[in-house]
N, C-alpha and C positions, 0 to 999 in steps of 0.2 A: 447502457445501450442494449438493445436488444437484438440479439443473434438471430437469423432463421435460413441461411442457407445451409445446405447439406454439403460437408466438408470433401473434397477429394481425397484419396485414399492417402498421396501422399505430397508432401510440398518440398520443396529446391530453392535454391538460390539463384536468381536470374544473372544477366552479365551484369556489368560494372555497373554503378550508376555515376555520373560525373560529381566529382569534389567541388561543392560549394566553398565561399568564402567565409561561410559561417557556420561551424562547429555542428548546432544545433540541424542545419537546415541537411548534415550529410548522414546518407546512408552506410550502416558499419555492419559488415558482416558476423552475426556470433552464434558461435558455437554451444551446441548445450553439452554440456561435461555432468550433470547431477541433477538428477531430482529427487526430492524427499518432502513426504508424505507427511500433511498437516494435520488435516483432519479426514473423513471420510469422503470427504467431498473437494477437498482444497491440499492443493502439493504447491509447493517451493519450486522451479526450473532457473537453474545456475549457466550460466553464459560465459565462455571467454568471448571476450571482444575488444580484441589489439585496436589502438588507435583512439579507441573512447578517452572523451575531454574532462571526463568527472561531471558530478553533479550534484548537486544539495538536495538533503533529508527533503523528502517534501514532493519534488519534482516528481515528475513522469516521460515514458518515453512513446511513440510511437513505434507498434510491431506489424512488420509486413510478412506473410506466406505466399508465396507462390508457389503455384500448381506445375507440372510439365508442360499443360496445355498452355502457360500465362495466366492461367485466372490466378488475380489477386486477392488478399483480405489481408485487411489491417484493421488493429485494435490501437486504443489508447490503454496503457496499462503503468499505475505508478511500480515507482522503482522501490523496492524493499531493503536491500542491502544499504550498507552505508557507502560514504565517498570513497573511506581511506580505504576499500574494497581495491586497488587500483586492477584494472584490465580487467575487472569480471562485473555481470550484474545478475541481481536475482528479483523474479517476478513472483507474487506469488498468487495464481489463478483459481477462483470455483470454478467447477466444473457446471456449467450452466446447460440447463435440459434445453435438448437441438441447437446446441451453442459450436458456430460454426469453428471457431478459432481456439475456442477452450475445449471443444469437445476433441479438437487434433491433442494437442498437448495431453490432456489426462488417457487420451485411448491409443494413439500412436507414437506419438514423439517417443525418440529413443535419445540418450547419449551420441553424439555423433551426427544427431543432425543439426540444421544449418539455418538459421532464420533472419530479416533484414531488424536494425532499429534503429532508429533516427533519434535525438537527444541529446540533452536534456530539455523537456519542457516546461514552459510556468514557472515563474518565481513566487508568483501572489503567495502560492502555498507552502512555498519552502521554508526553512528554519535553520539559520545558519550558524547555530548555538550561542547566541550572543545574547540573548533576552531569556529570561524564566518563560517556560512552555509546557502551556495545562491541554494537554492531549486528549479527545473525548474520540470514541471512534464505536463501532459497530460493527459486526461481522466483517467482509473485507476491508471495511473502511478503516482496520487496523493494520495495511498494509502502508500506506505511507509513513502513517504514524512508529511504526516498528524502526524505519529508517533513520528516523527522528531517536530515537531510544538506542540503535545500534552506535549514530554516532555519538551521543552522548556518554556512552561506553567506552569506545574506542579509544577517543579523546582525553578520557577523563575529566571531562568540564566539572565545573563547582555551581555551576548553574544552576538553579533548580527544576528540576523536572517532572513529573505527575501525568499518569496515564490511567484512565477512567475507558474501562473499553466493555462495551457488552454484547455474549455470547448465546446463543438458544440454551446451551449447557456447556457443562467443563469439556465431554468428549467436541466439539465445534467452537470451543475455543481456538483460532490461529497463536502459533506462537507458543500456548502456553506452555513447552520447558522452558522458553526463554524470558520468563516474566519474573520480574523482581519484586522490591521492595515500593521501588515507585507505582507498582500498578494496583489497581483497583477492579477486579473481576464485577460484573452484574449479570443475573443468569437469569432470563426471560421464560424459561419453562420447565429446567432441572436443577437441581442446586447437591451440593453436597451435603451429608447430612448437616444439623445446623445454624446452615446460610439459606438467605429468607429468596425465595425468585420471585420474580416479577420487572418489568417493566423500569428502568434509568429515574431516578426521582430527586425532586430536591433534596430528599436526604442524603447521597450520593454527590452532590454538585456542594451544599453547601460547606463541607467540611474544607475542602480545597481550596473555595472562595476563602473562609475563614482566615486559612494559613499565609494569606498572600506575601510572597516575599517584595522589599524593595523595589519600584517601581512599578509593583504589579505582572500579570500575568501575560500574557499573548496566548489569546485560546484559538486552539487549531482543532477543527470538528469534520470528520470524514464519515460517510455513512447515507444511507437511501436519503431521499431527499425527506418521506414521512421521520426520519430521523434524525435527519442535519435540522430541522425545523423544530423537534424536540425538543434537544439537547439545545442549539440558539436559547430558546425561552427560559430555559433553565437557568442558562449558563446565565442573562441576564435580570433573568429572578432575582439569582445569588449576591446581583452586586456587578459582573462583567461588562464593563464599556461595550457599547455596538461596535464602536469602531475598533477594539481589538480583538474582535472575531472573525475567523478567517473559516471559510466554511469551502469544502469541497466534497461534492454528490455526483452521486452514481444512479443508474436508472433512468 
């Protein structure tokens, strides 16, 4: 989605709003308590927010700002943290040039301020560790995907898991101290000494095909849409059922 209003200096939390009967449909007040610094362009913002229903790897939530005057903005932004996170949640935002809502968060937001979200949404995309999950993702579109990898951590599933994500270079990698054995770095225009850059390729996609465990894979692909449509063609190059691709685009 594309931002272009010019952000007010600062935003508040309005009164109450009335408690639905449905979890997702209610607005929760949360707190920012921490942010920390991804890449040069992309920060992590950690939230308490008493009352939150939980949510699966996968989902997203809706975030509201309001102004003193009442002007609103809200984004859709997936959730990065896992479930077992209980009472806290973490977004992780680029800073998008004249970006009304991201541009608050990376230049103003402090600890101690106060913003609406409503949540969890979307299941289609969600991963609820029960199936083998081949993770393909792209610059932010490694933000769902991460919560898919936190809870497979957390949990200690035996499930198999694999994550294919690719970055302009290592320093615009999101995430990467927190990358394992499961992931698979691809670097579009710097590489370490080495490591070849360029562009996500069947060479990249078919090793994973290759390894398929038991039942097969459930492939989950996050990323621009020239991307999500990519990595689709690949991923079904390799061998990947259509119908077990789950595709979720930004832009």
């Amino acid at each position: 989605m594309t931002e272009t209003f010019t952000p007010p200096r600062r935003f508040a939390v309005p009164g109450r709003v009335p408690v639905s009967d449905q979890a997702a449909a209610q607005w929760h007040t949360a707190t920012l308590t921490e942010i920390r610094r991804e890449t040069p362009h992309a920060a992590t913002f950690r939230f308490a927010v008493p009352g939150w229903a939980g949510h699966l790897p996968g989902q997203h939530l809706l975030l509201r700002l309001t102004a003193a005057d009442g002007y609103t903005a809200q984004r859709h932004y997936s959730i990065a943290s896992a479930p077992d996170d209980r009472g806290h949640l973490e977004v992780t935002l680029d800073q998008v040039p004249d970006g009304e809502v991201s541009g608050w968060f990376h230049t103003v937001a402090r600890p101690g301020d106060r913003v609406e979200v409503r949540g969890p949404l979307s299941g289609f995309f969600a991963w609820p560790g029960d199936r083998p999950a081949l993770l393909v993702g792209a610059g932010s579109g490694v933000v769902p995907l991460m919560s898919m990898v936190r809870h497979h951590r957390a949990r200690g599933l035996d499930v198999p898991l694999r994550l294919l994500v690719s970055a302009r270079s290592p320093e615009e990698l999101i995430y990467a101290r927190e990358f394992g054995a499961e992931t698979t770095p691809v670097f579009t225009r710097s590489a370490p000494e080495g490591v070849s850059v360029g562009r996500m390729a069947a060479a990249h996609v078919a090793p994973l095909l290759a390894e398929q465990p038991p039942g097969g894979w459930e492939a989950y692909v996050c990323g621009s849409n020239a991307f999500a449509e990519h990595a689709s063609r690949l991923l079904v190059a390799a061998g990947q059922p259509v119908d077990r691709i789950r595709i979720e685009r930004f832009g």
